[in-house]
N, C-alpha and C positions, 0 to 999 in steps of 0.2 A: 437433506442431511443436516444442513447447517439451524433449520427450523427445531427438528428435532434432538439437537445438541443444546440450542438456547433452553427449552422445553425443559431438558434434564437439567439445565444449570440450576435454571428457576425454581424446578422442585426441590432440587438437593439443597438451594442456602436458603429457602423460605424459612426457616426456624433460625437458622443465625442472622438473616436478616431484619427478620421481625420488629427489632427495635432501633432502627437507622431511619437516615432520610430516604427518601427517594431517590434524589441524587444520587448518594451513597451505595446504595442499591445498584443500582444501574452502573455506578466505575465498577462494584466488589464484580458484577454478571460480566459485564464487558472484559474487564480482566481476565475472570475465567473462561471464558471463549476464547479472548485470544489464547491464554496457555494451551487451552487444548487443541484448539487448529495448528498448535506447533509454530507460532510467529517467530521469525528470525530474523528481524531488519537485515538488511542487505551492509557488506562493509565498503562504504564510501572510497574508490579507490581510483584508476584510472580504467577499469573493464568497465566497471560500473557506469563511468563519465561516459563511456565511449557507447553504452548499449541505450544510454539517456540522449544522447545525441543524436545516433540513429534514428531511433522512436520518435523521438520529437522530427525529425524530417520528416519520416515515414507519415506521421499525422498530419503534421499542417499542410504533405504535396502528397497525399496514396495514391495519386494516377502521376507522377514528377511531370507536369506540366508547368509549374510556377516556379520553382527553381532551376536555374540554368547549375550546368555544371562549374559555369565562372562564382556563381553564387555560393553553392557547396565549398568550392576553395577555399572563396574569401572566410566563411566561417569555421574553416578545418581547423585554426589555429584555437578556437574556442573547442574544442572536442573534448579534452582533458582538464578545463576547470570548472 
């Protein structure tokens, strides 16, 4: 889907792109991609901190073999910045 959404960007500003750079070309398409996949950054808050948190444990131990629960503690006070 996402091949054939680049696909129609490309055809749709070939003519307005026509006299740009390549560069150019490529922010105006990229741009348009993301508006159309509906991009919403995320708002920086404390759910946000705390679901970063998680994840990031989650990756660096997904069998929790390497961190102890005294470890987790020690880093619980970093959760929300």
């Amino acid at each position: 889907m996402r091949f054939s959404l680049l696909l129609a960007c490309t055809l749709t500003f070939h003519l307005f792109l026509r006299g740009q750079s390549t560069l150019d070309k490529q922010l105006v398409l990229l741009t348009r991609v993301i508006e159309k996949n509906h991009y919403q950054p995320s708002t920086v808050d404390d759910t946000f901190s705390s679901e970063v948190f998680d994840r990031l444990l989650t990756t660096l131990d997904p069998l929790s073999v390497c961190f102890t629960l005294e470890d987790i503690n020690q880093l619980e006070p970093f959760r929300h910045r």
